[in-house]
C-alpha positions in Angstrom: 80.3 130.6 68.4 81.2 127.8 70.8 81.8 124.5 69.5 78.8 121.9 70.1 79.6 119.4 72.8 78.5 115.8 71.9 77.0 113.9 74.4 78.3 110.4 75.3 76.4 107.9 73.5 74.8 111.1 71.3 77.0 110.2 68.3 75.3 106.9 66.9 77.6 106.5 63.5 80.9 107.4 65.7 80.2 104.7 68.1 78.8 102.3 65.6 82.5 101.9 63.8 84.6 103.5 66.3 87.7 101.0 67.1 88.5 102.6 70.5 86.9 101.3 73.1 85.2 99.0 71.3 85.5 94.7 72.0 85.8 93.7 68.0 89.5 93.9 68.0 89.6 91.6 71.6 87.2 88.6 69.9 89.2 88.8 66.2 91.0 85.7 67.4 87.8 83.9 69.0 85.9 84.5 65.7 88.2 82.9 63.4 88.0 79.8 65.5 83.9 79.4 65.0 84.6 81.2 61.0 86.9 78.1 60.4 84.4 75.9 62.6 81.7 77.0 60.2 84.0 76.1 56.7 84.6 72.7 58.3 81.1 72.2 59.2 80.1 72.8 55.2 83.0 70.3 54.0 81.8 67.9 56.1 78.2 68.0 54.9 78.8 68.1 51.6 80.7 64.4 52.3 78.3 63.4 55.3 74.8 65.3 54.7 73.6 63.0 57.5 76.0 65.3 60.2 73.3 68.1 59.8 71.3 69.4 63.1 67.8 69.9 63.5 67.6 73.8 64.3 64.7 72.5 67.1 67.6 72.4 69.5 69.3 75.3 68.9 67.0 77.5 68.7 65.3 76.2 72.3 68.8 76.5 73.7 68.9 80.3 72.6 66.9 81.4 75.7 69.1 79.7 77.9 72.2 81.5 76.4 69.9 84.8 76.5 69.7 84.3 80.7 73.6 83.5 81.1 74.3 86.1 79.2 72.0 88.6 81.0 73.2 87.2 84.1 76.9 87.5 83.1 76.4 91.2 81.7 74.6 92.3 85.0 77.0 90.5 87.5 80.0 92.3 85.9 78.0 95.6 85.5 77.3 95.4 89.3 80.7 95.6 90.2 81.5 98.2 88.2 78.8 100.9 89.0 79.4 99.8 93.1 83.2 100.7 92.1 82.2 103.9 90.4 79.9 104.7 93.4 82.5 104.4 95.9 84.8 106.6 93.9 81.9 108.9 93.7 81.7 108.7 98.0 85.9 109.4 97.9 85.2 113.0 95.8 82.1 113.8 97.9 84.4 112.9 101.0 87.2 114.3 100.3 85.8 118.0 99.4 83.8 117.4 102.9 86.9 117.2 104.9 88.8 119.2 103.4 85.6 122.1 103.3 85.1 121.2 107.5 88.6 121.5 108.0 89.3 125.2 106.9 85.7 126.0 108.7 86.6 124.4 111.8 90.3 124.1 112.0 92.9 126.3 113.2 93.8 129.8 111.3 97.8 128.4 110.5 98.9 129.2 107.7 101.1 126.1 107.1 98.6 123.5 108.6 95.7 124.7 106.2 98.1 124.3 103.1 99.1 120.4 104.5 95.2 119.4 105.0 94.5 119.7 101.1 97.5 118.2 100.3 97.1 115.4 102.3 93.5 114.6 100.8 94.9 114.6 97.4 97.4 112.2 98.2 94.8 109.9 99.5 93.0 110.0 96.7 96.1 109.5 94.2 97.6 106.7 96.5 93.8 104.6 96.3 94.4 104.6 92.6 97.9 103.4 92.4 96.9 100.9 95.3 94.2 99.8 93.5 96.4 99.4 90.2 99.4 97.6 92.1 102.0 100.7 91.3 104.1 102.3 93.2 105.3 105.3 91.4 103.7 108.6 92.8 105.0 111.6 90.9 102.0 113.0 91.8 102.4 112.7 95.8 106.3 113.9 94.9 104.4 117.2 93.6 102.3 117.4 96.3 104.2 116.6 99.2 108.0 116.2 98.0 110.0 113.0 97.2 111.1 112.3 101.0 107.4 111.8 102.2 106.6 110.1 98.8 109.0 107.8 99.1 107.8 107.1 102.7 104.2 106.8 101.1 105.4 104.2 98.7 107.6 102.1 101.2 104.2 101.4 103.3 102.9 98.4 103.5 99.3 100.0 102.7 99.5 103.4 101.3 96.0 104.7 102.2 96.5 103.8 105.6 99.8 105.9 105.2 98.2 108.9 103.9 94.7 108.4 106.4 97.5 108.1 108.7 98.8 111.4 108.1 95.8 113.6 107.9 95.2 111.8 111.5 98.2 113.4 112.8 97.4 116.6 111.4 93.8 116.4 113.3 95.4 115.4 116.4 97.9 118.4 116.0 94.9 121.2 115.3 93.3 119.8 118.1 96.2 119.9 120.8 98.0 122.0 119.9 95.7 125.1 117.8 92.8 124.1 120.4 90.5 122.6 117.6 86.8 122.6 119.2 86.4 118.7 120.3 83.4 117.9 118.6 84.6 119.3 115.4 87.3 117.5 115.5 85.3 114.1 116.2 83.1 115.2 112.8 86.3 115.9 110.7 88.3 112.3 111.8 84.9 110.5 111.4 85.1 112.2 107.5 88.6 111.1 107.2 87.5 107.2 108.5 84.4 107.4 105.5 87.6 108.1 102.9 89.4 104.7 103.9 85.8 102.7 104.3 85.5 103.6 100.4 89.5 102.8 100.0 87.9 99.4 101.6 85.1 99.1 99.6 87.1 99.5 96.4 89.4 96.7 97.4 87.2 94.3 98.4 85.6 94.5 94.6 89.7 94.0 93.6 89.9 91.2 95.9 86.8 89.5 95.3 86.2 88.7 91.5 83.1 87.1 90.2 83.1 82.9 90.9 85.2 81.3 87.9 82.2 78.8 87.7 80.5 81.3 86.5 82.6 82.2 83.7 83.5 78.8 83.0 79.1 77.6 82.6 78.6 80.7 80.3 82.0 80.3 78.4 81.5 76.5 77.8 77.9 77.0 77.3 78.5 79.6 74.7 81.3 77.2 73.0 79.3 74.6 72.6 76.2 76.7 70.8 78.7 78.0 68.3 80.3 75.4 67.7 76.9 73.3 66.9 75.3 76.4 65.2 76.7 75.9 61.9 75.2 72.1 61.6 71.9 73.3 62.0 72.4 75.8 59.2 74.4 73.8 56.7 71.3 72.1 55.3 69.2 75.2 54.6 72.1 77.5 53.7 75.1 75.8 52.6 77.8 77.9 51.6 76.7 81.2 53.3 77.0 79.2 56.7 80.2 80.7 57.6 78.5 84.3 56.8 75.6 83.6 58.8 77.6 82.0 61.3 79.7 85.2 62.2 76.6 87.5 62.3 75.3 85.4 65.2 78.7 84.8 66.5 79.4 88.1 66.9 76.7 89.8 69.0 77.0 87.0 71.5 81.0 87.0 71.7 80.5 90.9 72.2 77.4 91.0 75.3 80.3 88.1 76.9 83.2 90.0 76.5 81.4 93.3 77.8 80.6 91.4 81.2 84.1 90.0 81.8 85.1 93.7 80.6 82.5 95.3 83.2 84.1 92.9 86.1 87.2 94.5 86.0 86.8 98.6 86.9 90.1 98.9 87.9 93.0 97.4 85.6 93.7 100.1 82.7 94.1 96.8 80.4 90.3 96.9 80.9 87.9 98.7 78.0 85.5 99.7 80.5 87.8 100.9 83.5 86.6 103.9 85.5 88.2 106.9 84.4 90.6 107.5 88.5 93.0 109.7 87.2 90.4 112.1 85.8 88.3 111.9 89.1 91.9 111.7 91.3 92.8 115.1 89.1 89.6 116.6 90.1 89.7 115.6 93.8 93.0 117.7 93.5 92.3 120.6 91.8 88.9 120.8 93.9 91.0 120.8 97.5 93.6 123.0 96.5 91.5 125.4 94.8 89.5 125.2 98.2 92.9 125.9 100.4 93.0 129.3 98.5 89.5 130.5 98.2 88.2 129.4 101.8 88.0 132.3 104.3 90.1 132.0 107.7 88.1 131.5 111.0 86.3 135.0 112.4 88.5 136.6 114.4 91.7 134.9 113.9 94.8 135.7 111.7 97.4 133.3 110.4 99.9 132.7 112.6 103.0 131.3 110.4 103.7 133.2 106.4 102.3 131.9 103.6 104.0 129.8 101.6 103.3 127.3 98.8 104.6 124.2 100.6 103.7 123.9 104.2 106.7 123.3 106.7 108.2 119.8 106.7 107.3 119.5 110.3 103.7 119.5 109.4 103.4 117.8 106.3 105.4 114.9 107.8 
């Protein structure tokens, strides 16, 4: 029997005290603060009752937090499902050109090996691009350490690798005799990969206004901060306890939009999952380089051979 396969967001009691993943360890800190805010509040009421809040206040100022906070949540989740859609575009694109290319490209052997590899490169490069590194072992497996190293010495790598797969157009097209219009389709696929390269980075380069975050942050403070005065006089001791049951939901919906702004940087909770997607970009192109069926009529006209001559890869 084949084990059952759970769902994300199926397993309620998992996800309900799962650490992983989860913001409670990230807002510790930030809830000690208001915990020790809410003892201090109680000391001082028990020596100056007259310190004590109406709850009138707070509780009208508890829709405005509710709309800063919905506003904060969807602004950051914006970003990250327009990143995850653009990463969505790079797969779709990237099995597209590399699909056209064995239809319409030329029957050599070596040039239909460098196409796939070339796509996967692209799609590794964006990631690390988009993650400030510069290691590749991945384009060193692909395409060997002299081109990778070339890869990570430019000044924009997926320009590099569009770059390449350019040259490797141009080549089918001059000298294989590549039909013109299918070689117009396939270098207008290989523009659509570097427009979502471009999409991607503009979300990097262009993080939500800091007034924003500094209105909902301060906002936020503030409410906290005043929360336990207008319980002290009804509650007394259990003030703290109360305190850090409202504390927490409303630290948590924050930190999940400042989380959500940020769908790049592994040090985020809620980053998109690119090395599984740039993994399965690869294995889908290479898979595709074996199983695709030459041209009609034509026969490969170098050996086959798992990495394609220098000449043609470079």
């Amino acid at each position: 029997m084949s084990a059952r396969r759970v769902l994300p967001g199926s397993d309620f009691w998992y996800e309900a005290f799962a650490l992983q993943g989860a913001v409670a360890a990230r807002l510790l800190p930030r809830m000690l603060v208001f915990a020790l805010a809410a003892v201090a509040s109680v000391l001082v009421y028990q020596r100056a009752p007259s310190v004590a809040l109406r709850p009138e206040p707070i509780e009208a100022s508890t829709v405005v937090l509710g709309l800063l906070l919905v506003f904060r949540t969807n602004a950051g989740y914006a970003r990250w499902w327009e990143a995850r859609t653009l990463w969505g575009s790079i797969v779709n694109q990237a099995r597209n050109l590399t699909v056209s290319a064995f239809a319409y490209g030329p029957a050599d052997a070596a040039w239909r090996q460098a196409i796939p590899r070339w796509v996967a490169v692209f799609a590794h490069v964006t990631r690390r691009s988009l993650r400030a590194e510069r290691t590749l072992p991945e384009v060193v497996t692909l395409v060997g350490a002299p081109d990778a190293a070339a890869v990570a010495g430019a000044e924009h790598m997926p320009s590099y690798a569009s770059a390449r797969l350019a040259l490797l157009l141009r080549d089918a097209r001059d000298q294989h005799h590549m039909d013109p219009f299918a070689f117009l389709q396939l270098d207008r696929e290989r523009v659509r990969l570097l427009e979502h390269a471009g999409g991607c980075e503009r979300i990097l380069a262009t993080p939500i206004p800091s007034v924003y975050s500094f209105t909902t942050r301060s906002f936020i403070a503030v409410y906290l901060l005043a929360l336990p005065l207008a319980l002290v006089s009804s509650i007394g001791w259990f003030t703290p306890i109360a305190a850090l049951f409202i504390t927490y939901p409303i630290l948590a919906v924050e930190q999940i939009g400042a989380e959500l702004q940020i769908p790049f940087a592994l040090t985020s909770l809620s980053h998109l999952p690119l090395d599984e997607i740039c993994g399965k970009i690869e294995r889908n192109v290479l898979a595709a380089a074996v199983e695709a069926p030459l041209p009609p009529g034509s026969a490969p006209t170098r050996g086959q051979s798992d990495t394609p001559p220098r000449e043609l890869v470079r």
